[in-house]
DRENVEX-166032 format. One record per residue (C-alpha): residue number from 1; z, x, y. Coordinates in Angstrom, 1 decimal, padded with zeros to 4 digits, always signed. Last residue first. Example, Ala and Ser with C-alpha at 12.3 -4.5 7.8 and 13.67 -1.06 7.14 Angstrom:
% residues 2
[pt 2; [+007.1; +013.7; -001.1]]
[pt 1; [+007.8; +012.3; -004.5]]
END
This chain:
% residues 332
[pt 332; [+080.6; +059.9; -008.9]]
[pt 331; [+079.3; +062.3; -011.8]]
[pt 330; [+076.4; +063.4; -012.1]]
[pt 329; [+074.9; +063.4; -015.8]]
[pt 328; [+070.9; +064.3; -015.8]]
[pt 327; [+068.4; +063.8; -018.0]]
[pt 326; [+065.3; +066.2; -017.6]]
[pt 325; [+061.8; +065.0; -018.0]]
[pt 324; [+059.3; +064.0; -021.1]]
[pt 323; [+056.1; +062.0; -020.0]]
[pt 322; [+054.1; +059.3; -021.6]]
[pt 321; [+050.6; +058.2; -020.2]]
[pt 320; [+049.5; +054.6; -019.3]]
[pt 319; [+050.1; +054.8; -015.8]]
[pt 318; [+053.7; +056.3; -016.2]]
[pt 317; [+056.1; +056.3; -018.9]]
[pt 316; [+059.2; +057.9; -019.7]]
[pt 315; [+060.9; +059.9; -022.2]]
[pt 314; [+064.4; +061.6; -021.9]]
[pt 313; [+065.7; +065.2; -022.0]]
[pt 312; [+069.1; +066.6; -022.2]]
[pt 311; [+070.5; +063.1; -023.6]]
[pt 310; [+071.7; +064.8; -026.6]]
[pt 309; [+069.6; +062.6; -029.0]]
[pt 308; [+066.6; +063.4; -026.5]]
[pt 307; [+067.0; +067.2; -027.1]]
[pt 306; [+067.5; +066.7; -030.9]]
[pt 305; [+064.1; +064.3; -031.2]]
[pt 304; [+062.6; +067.1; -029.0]]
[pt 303; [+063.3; +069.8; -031.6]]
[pt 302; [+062.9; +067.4; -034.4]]
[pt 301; [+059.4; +067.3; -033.6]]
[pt 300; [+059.1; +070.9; -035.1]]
[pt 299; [+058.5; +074.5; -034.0]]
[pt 298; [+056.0; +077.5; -033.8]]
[pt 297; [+056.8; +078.4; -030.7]]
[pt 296; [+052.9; +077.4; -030.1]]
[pt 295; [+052.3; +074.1; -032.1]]
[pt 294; [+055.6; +072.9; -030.3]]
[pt 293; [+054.0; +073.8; -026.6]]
[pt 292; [+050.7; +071.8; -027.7]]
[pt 291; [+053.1; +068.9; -028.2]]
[pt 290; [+054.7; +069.0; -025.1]]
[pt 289; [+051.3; +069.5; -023.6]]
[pt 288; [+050.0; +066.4; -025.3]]
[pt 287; [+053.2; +064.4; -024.0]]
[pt 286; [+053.1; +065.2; -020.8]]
[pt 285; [+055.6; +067.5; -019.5]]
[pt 284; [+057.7; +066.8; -016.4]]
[pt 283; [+057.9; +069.9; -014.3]]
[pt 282; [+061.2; +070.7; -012.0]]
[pt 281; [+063.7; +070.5; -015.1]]
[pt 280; [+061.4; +069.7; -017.6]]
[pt 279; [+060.0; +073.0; -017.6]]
[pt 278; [+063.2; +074.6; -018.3]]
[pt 277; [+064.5; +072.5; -021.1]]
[pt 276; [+061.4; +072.4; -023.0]]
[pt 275; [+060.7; +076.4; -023.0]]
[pt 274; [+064.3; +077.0; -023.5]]
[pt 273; [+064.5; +075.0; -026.6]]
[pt 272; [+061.9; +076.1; -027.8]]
[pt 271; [+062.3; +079.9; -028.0]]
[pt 270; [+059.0; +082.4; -028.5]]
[pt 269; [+058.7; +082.6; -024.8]]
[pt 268; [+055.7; +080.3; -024.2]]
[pt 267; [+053.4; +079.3; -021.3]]
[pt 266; [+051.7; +075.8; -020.9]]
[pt 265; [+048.2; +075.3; -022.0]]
[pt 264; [+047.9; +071.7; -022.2]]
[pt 263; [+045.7; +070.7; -019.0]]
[pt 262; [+046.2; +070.6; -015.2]]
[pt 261; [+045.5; +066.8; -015.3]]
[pt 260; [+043.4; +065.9; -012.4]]
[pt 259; [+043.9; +064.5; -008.8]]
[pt 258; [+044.4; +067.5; -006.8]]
[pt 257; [+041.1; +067.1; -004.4]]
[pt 256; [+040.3; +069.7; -002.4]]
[pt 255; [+039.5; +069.8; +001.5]]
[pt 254; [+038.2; +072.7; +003.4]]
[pt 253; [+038.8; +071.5; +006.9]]
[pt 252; [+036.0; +071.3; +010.0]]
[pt 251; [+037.6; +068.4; +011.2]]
[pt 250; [+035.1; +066.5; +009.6]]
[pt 249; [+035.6; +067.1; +006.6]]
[pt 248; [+039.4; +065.9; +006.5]]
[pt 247; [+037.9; +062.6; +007.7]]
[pt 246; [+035.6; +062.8; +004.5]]
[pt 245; [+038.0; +063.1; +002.2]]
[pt 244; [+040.6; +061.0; +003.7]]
[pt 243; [+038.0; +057.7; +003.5]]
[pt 242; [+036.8; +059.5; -000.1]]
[pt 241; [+041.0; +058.6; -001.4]]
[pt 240; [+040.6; +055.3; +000.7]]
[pt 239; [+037.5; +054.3; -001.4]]
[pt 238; [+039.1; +055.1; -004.9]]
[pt 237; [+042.1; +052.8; -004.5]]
[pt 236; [+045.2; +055.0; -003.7]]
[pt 235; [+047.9; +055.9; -006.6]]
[pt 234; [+050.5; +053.9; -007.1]]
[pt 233; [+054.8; +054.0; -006.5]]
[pt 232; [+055.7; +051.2; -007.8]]
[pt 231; [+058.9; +052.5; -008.6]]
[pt 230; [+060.4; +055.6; -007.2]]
[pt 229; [+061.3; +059.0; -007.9]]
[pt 228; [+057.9; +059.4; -009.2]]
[pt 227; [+056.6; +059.7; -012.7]]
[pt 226; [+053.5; +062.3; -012.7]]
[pt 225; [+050.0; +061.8; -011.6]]
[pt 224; [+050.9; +061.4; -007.8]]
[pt 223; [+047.8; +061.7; -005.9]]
[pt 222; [+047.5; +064.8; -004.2]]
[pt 221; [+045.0; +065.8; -001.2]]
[pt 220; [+044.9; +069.6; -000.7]]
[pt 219; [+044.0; +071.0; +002.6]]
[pt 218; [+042.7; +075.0; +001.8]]
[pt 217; [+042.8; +077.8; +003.7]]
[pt 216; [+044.8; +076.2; +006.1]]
[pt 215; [+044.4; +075.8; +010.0]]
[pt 214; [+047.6; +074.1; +011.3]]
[pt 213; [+045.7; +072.3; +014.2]]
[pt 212; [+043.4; +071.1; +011.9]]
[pt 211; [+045.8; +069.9; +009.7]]
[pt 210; [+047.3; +067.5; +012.6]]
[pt 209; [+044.1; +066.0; +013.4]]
[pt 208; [+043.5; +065.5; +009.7]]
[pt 207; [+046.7; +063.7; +009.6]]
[pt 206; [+046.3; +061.5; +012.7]]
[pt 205; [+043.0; +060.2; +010.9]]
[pt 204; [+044.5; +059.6; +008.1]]
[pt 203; [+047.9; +057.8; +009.5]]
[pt 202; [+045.5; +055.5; +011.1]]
[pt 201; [+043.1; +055.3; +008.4]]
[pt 200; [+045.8; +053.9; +006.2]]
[pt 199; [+047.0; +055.8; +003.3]]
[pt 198; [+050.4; +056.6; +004.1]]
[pt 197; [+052.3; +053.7; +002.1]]
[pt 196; [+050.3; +051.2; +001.2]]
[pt 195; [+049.1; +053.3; -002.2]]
[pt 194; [+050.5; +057.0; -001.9]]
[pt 193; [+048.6; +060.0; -001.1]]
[pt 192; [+050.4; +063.6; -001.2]]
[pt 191; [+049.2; +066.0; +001.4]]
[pt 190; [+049.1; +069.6; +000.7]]
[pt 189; [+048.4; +072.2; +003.5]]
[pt 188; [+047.6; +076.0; +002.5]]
[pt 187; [+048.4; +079.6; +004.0]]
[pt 186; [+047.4; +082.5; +002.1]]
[pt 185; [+049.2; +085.0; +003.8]]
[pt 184; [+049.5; +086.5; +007.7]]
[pt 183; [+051.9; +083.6; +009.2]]
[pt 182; [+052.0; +083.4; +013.0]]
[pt 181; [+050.2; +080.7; +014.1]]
[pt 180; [+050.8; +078.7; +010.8]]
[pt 179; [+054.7; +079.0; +011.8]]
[pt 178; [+054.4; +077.6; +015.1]]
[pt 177; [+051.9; +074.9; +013.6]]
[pt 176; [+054.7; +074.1; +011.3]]
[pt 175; [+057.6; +074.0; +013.9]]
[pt 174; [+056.0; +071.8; +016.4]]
[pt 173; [+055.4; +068.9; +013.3]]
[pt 172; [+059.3; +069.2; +012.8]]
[pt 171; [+060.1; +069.7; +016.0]]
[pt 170; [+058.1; +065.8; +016.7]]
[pt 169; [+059.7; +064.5; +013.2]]
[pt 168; [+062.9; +065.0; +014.2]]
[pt 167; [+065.6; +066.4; +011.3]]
[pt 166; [+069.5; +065.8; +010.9]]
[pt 165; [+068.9; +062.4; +009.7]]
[pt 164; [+067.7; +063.4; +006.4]]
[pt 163; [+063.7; +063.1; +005.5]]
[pt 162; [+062.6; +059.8; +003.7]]
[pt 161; [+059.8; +061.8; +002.7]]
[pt 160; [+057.4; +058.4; +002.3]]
[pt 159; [+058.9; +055.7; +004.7]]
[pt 158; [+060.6; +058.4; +006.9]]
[pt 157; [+057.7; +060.0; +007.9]]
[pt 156; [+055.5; +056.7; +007.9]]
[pt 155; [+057.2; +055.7; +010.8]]
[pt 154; [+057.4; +059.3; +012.5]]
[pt 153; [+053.8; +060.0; +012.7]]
[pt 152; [+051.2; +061.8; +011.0]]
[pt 151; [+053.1; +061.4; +007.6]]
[pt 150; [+052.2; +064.0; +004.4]]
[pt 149; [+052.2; +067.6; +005.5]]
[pt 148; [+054.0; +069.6; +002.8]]
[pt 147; [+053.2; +073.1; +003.2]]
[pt 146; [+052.2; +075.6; +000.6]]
[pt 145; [+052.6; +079.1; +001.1]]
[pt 144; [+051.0; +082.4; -000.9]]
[pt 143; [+051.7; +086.3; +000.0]]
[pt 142; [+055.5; +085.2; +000.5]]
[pt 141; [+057.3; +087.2; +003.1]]
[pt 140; [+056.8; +084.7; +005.8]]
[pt 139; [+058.8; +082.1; +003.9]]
[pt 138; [+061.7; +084.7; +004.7]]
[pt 137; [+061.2; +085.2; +008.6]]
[pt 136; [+060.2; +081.0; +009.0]]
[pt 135; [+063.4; +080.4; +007.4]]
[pt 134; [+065.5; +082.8; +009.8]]
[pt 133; [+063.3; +081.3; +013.1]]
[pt 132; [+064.9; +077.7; +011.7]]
[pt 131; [+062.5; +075.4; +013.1]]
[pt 130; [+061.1; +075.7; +009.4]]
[pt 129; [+063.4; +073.5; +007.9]]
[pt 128; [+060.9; +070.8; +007.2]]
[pt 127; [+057.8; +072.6; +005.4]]
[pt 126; [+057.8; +070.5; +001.9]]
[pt 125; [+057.3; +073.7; +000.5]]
[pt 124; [+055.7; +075.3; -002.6]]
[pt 123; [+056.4; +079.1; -001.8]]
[pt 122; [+054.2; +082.0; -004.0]]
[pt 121; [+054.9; +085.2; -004.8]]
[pt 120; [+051.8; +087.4; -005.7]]
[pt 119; [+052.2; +090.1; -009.5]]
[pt 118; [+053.7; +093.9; -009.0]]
[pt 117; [+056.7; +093.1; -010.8]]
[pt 116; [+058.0; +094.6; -007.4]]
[pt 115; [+057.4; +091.5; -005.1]]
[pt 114; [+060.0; +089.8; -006.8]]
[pt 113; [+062.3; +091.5; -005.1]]
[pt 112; [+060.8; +091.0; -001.6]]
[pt 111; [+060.7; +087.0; -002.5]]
[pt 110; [+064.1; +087.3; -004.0]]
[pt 109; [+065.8; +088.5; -000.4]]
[pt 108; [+063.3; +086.4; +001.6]]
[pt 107; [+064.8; +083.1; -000.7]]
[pt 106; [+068.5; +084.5; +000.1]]
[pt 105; [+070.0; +081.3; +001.7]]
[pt 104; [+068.6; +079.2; -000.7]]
[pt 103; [+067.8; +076.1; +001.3]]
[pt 102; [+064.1; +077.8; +001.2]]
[pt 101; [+063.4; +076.3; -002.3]]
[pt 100; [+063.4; +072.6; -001.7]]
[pt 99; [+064.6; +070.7; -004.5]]
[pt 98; [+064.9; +071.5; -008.3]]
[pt 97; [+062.5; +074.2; -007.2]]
[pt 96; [+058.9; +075.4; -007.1]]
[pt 95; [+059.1; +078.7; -006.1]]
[pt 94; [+055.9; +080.5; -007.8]]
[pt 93; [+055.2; +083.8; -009.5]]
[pt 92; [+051.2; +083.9; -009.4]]
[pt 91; [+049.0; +084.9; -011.8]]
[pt 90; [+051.1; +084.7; -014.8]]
[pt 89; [+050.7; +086.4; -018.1]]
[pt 88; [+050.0; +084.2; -020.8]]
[pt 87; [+047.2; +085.6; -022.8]]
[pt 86; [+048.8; +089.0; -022.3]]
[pt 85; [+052.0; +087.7; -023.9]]
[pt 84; [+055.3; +086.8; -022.8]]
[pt 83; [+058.6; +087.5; -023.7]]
[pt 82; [+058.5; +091.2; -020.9]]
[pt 81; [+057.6; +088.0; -018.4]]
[pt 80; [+060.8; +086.4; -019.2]]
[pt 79; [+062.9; +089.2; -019.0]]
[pt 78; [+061.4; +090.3; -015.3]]
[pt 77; [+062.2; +086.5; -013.9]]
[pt 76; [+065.8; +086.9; -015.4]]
[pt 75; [+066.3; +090.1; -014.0]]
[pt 74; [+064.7; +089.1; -010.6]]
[pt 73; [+066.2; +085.8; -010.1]]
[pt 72; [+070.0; +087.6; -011.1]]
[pt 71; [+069.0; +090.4; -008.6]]
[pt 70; [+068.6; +087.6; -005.4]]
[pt 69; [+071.8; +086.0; -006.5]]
[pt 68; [+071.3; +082.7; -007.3]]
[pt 67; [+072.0; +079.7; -005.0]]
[pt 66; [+073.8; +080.7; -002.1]]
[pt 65; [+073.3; +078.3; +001.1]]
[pt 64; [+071.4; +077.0; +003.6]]
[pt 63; [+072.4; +073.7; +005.3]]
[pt 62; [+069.4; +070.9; +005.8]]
[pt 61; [+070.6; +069.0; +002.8]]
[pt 60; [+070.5; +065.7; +000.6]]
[pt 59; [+072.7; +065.9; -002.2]]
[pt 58; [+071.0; +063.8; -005.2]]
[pt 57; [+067.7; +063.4; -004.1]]
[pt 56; [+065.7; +061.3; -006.5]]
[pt 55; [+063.3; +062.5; -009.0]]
[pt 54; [+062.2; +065.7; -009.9]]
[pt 53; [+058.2; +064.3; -009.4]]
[pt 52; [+059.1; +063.3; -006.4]]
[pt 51; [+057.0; +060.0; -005.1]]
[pt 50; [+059.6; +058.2; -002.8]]
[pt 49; [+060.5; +061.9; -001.3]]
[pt 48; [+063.8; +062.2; -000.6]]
[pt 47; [+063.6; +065.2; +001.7]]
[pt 46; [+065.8; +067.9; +003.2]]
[pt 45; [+066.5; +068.6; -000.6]]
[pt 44; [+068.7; +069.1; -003.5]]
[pt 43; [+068.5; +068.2; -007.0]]
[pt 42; [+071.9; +068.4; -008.9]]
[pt 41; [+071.2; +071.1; -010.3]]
[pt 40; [+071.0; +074.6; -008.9]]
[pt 39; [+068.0; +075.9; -006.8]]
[pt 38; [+065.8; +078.9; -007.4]]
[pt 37; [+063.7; +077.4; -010.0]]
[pt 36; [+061.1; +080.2; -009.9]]
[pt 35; [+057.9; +078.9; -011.7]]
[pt 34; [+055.2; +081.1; -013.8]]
[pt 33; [+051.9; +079.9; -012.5]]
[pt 32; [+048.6; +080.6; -014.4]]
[pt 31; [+045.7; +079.0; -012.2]]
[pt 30; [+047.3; +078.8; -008.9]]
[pt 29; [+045.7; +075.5; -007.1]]
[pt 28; [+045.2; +073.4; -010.1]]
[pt 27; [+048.3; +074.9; -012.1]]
[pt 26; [+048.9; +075.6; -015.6]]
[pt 25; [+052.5; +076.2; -016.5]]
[pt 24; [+053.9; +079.6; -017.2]]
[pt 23; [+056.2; +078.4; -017.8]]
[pt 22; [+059.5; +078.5; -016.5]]
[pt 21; [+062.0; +080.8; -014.5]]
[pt 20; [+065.8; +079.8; -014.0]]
[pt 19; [+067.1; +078.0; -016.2]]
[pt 18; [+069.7; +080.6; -017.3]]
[pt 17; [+072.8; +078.5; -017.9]]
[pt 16; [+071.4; +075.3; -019.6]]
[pt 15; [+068.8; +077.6; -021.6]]
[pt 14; [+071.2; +080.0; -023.2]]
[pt 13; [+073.5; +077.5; -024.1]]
[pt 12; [+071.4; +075.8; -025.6]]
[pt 11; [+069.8; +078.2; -027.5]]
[pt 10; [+073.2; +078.2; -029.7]]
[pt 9; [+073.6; +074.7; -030.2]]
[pt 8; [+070.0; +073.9; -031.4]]
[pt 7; [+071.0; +074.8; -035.1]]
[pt 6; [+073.7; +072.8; -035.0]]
[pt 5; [+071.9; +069.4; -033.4]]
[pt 4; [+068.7; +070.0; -036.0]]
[pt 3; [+071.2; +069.7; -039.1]]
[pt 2; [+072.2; +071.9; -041.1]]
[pt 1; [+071.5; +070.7; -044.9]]
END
């Protein structure tokens, strides 16, 4: 009999070296969002967020730099939507990255490439680079943008983002409402809520003020739902979550609540291996959609039993609920 680890040999090598697109992956703001990964492992980010869903930072940057070639993102994002079907088609073709997308150098460069399958590009960022006139040029070509507006002062700044010691929070603050005043998208705020850590009324109240000023569409409040970077992190007692609710309110803001499960229907390709590999690697997957993804491709337990055997992915739990993310091998 072959066994599991020789017949996954092959799709592995595919997978490792072309993870670049995933899903699609139901999302509570973008309904069907196929993910650009546009950043190369090891995670890296101007942040060090204590509630990242990737996990911890392992090169913590403010330099741009090359990445993927713009026409590599755009082959590989074009191949995967020719594997999908109608039923899975994306409505949004989303940076979400294995760190924060607009280090890439050439993130305009995709953006306008991307542009030509004809479907919106979004930008998930966590908004701290953007008193660089060259990164608020390229994030401006994205018909959707997310920012990441979580402290409303410096204190809790550093507690939750843990930003690197290149950035200040004040021209960090100065360059998002500079941005906002000139960006024509769909501009939205997302603020991630974290037990005894940014969910006083203080930093609340300072936050709404702040989101006013920015103006979004819509001012997402997260609770983190996934495993974070960091233990202990918990999710806000119920009357602090309504406490930000209703001081977002009355500034005048649309706020929406991200606190649900996004459900089980994760896109599929047809291969299994690539499907597992490339979600978890900016995406945990819950166990139920991990298991809806096997009933899809058509595939066995023994796939994931083989992926955890070779340490590619690892299981984890997280208020109550158990989770399948990439394992990573750095070396010191």
């Amino acid at each position: 009999m072959i066994s599991s680890a020789t017949i996954l040999l092959p799709e592995l090598i595919t997978a490792i070296t072309d993870m670049i697109s995933f899903g699609p992956v139901p999302s509570r703001r973008l309904g069907k969002s196929l993910g650009i990964n546009n950043i190369v492992s090891p995670k890296v980010c101007s942040y060090n967020c204590i509630y990242c869903q990737v996990g911890k930072t392992i090169r913590k940057s403010c330099s741009r730099k090359l990445f993927f070639e713009p026409a590599l993102i755009y082959e590989n994002t074009a191949r995967h939507l020719e594997s999908l079907s109608q039923e899975n088609y994306p409505d949004y073709l989303t940076f979400v990255s294995n760190g924060e997308p607009v280090l890439d150098i050439n993130l305009g460069r995709s953006i306008m490439l991307l542009k030509k399958l004809g479907i919106p590009v979004a930008v998930i960022t966590n908004a701290s680079l953007l008193s660089s006139g060259k990164v608020r040029d390229d994030l401006s070509k994205a018909d959707w943008v997310s920012l990441k507006t979580d402290a409303a002062d410096n204190k809790v700044w550093q507690r939750i983002n843990r930003p690197s010691r290149k950035l200040d929070f004040t021209t960090h603050i100065e360059s998002i409402f500079q941005f906002a005043s000139d960006y024509k998208g769909r501009l939205h705020t997302e603020t991630m809520l974290v037990r005894g850590v940014n969910d006083s009324a203080e930093n609340i109240s300072g936050l709404a003020a702040v989101i006013k000023n920015i103006s979004p569409l819509t001012a997402y409040l997260a609770i983190p739902i996934r495993p974070p970077a960091v233990s202990g992190v918990k999710v806000p007692d119920i009357d602090r979550l309504n406490f930000a609710w209703q001081h977002f309110t009355q500034q005048n803001l649309k706020a929406e609540f991200l606190t649900g499960f996004e459900g089980t229907e994760t896109g599929y390709t047809g291969n299994i291996y690539e499907d597992i590999l490339n979600i978890t690697a900016v995406h945990p997957l819950r166990e139920d959609s991990l298991m809806r993804l096997l009933e899809k491709d058509k595939a066995g337990y023994h796939v994931v039993e083989s992926l955890i055997n070779q340490k590619l992915i690892k299981s984890v739990l997280y208020e109550g609920k158990r989770f399948f993310i990439r394992e990573y091998h750095y070396e010191n």
